[in-house]
N, C-alpha and C positions, 0 to 999 in steps of 0.2 A: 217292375222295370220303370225307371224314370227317363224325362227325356234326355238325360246324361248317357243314357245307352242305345243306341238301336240292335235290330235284330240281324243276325247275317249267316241263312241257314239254323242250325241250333247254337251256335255263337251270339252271344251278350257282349259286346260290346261299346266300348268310348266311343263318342260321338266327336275324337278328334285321336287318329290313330300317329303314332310315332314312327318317325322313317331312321330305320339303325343305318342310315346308309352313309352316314357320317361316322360311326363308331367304328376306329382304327382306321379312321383316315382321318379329319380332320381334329376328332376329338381321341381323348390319348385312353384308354382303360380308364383312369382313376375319373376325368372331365365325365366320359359315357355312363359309369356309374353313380355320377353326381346328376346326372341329368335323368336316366331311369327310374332314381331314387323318388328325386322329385314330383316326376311324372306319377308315381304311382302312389307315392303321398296324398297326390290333391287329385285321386279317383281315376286315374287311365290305368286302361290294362290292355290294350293293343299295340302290340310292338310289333313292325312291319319290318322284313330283311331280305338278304336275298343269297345264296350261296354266290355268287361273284361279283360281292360287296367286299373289300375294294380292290378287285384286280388290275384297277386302273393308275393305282399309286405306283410307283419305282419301288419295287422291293416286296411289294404283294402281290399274293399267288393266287388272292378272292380266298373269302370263307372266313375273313379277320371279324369282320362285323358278327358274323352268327358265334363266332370263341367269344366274343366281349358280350352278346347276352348272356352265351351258355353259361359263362364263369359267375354272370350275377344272378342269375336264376338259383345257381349251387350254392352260392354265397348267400343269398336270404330265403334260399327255401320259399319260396312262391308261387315253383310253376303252375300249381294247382288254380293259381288266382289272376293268371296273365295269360292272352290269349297272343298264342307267338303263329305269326306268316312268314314265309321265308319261299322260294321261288324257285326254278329248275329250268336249263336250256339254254343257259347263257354260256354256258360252255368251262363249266367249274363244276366235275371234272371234264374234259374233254371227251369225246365231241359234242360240239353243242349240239342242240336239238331236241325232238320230243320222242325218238324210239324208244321203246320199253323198257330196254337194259340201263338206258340212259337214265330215264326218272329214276328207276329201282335206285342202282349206283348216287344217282344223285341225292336220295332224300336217305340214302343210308349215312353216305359224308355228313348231312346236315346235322342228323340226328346225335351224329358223334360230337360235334362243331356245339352244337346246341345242351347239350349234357342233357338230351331228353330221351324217350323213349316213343313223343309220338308229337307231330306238328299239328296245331288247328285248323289251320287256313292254308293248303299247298297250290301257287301259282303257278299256270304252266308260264315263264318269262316271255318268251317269243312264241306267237307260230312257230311251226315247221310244216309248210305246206310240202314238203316230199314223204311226209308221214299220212297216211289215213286218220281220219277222229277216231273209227273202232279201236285204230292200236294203242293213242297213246288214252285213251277214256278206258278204255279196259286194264291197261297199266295202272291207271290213278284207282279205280273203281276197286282193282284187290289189294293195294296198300291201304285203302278205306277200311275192304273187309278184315285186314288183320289188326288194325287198329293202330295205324301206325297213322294215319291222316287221319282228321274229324270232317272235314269238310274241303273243298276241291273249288279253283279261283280263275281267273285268268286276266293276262294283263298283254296288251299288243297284240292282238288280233282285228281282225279285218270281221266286217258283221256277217259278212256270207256264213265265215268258219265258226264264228261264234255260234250262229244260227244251225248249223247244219251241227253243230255239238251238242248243245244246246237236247234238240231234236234227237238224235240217235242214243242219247243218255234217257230222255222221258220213255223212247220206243222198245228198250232192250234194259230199264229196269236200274240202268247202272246209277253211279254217285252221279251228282250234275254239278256245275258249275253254279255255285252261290254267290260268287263276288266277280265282280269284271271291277282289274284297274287300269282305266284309262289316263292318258296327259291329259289333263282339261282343268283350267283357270280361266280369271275374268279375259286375260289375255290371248287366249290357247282352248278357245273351244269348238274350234271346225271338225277336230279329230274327233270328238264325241258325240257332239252334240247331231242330231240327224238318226241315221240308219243305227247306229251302234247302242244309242240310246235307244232306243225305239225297241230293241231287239229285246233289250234287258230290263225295259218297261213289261213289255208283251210276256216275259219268262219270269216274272220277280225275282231278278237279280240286283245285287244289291252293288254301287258303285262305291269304290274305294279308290279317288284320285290322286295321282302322283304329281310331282312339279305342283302340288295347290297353290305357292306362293311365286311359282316362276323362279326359281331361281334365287329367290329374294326379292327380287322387283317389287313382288307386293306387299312388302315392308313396308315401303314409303325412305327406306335410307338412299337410294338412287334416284340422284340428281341429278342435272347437268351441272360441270364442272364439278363435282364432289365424288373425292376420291374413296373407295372402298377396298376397307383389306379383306379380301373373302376369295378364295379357293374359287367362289361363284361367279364374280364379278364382274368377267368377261361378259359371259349371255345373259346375267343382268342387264347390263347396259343393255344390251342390243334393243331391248323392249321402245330402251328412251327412244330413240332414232326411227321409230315411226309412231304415227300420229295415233293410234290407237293405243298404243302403248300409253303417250302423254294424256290422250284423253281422260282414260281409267286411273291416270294418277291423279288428275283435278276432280275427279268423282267420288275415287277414295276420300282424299283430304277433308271434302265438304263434308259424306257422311261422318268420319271419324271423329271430326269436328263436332259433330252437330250430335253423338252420343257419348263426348267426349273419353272417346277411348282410339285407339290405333290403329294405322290401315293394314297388318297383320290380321286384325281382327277380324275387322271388317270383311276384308277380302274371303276370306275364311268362313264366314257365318253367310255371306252370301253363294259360295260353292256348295255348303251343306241345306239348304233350301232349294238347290235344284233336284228336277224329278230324279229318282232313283239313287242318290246318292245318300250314304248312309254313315261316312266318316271319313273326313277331307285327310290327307297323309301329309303331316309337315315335321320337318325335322329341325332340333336344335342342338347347335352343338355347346352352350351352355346352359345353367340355370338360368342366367336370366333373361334368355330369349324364349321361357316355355309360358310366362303368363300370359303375353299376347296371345300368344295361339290357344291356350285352357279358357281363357276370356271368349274366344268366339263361340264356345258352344254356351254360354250364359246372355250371348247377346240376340235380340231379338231386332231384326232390322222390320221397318217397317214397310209396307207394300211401295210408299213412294222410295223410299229408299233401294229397295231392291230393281224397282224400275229404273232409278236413276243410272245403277248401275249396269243395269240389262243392254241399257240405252248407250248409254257411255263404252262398254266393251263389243259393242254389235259389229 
């Protein structure tokens, strides 16, 4: 294994995961599979989705994003060599949450949605704190044993529940939770950083963060007064309008500058050098918005540089 992969559970994977969370929402089948193509051209194999990915569009029901991998996984025959995440509890199919029936049902849609017979990486999406951990860790724990899961994630939890899962999984034998993904960027690191991190230092969990670029902010393409056409662009902006937000822009720039390469990158190669993190989640919905982001796992920032930035986003 080179440092192109880290470890996640018995999972090999990129050290810069792809978020499908744009595929059949922003990008159209043929764009998704120009960009998968690519991605797995120049060595990634983690593809990150969610079963209610994109129920948030007019006209979708969720579960669009996991048919647009499913159909290129059958289309090139690969699954063997891509390690697919995909997520449960958001409420596709209804009801949302984590009771038992609920995962079951849920990871069986995916499986179909997916044209597979068994996911790598299965997220529980939300909490559900009116569920016990026994219930829904024992639900996860026997779609492990039939082999329909390889490994067990979790993503929006609170550190008590992590903890206390966590703990009842080492106690009673069962799968445990190998990935926690949390919101956390240069701009967006209160939610992580602290109790949550701590937890999944203490457990060797492996972090897999969402929002890595904020939204796009951490592009460097938002400005003030410059206008953006992006689906995003809204709570991009918002970043600009406070000071830490601008701060972390003139910290980008300098570094980018000064390794001549882009504040995608950057931004990027500095999330994957914090503890516990093992491959930053960004998505694009063209070719040519993946070499920034394949760039930041070949970039090496330096300590002052990473300071800078530590310093700038505080």
């Amino acid at each position: 294994m080179t440092d192109t992969y880290a470890q996640i559970g018995k999972l090999s994977v990129h050290r810069l995961a792809l978020g499908g969370n744009v595929f059949g929402w922003t990008a159209d089948e043929a764009q998704s599979f120009d960009v998968l193509d690519a991605y797995a051209a120049a060595g990634g194999n983690f593809v990150d989705t969610a079963d209610v990915y994109s129920a948030w569009v007019p006209g979708n029901k969720g579960g669009e994003s996991e048919t647009v991998i499913g159909n290129w996984l059958a289309s090139r025959g690969n699954r063997d060599r891509i390690v697919v995440a995909t997520k449960v509890g958001a409420g596709v199919p209804e009801p949302a949450g984590l009771k038992a029936d609920v995962i079951r049902r849920g990871l069986e849609d995916s499986l179909r949605r997916l044209r597979t017979d068994y996911v790598d990486l299965y997220y529980t999406h939300y909490d559900d704190e009116s569920v016990p951990v026994e219930e829904f860790l024992t639900a996860l724990d026997e779609l492990v044993k039939e082999g329909k899961v390889r490994e067990i994630g979790a993503s929006n939890i609170s550190a008590a529940r992590f903890a206390e899962s966590l703990e009842f999984s080492e106690k009673n034998g069962l799968a445990k939770y190998v990935a926690i993904q949390p919101h956390y960027n240069l701009v967006s690191r209160d939610t992580y950083e602290g109790e949550l991190a701590d937890v999944a230092a203490r457990h060797g969990v492996a972090a897999v963060p969402y929002y890595a670029l904020a939204s796009g902010f951490l592009t460097g393409k938002y400005r003030p007064d410059t206008q953006v056409d992006s689906a995003r662009a809204d709570k991009a902006a918002e970043y600009l309008r406070t000071e830490r937000g601008r701060r972390v822009l003139r910290a980008l720039d300098e570094v980018a500058e000064a390794h001549g390469t882009q504040q995608a990158t950057v931004a990027l190669s500095w999330l994957a050098a914090r503890l516990t993190v093992a491959s930053p989640l960004a998505s694009a919905r063209t070719v040519a918005q993946l070499p920034a982001l394949l760039a930041s796992v070949e970039l090496h920032l330096t300590e002052e540089d990473l300071a800078r930035l530590t310093e700038a986003s505080a």
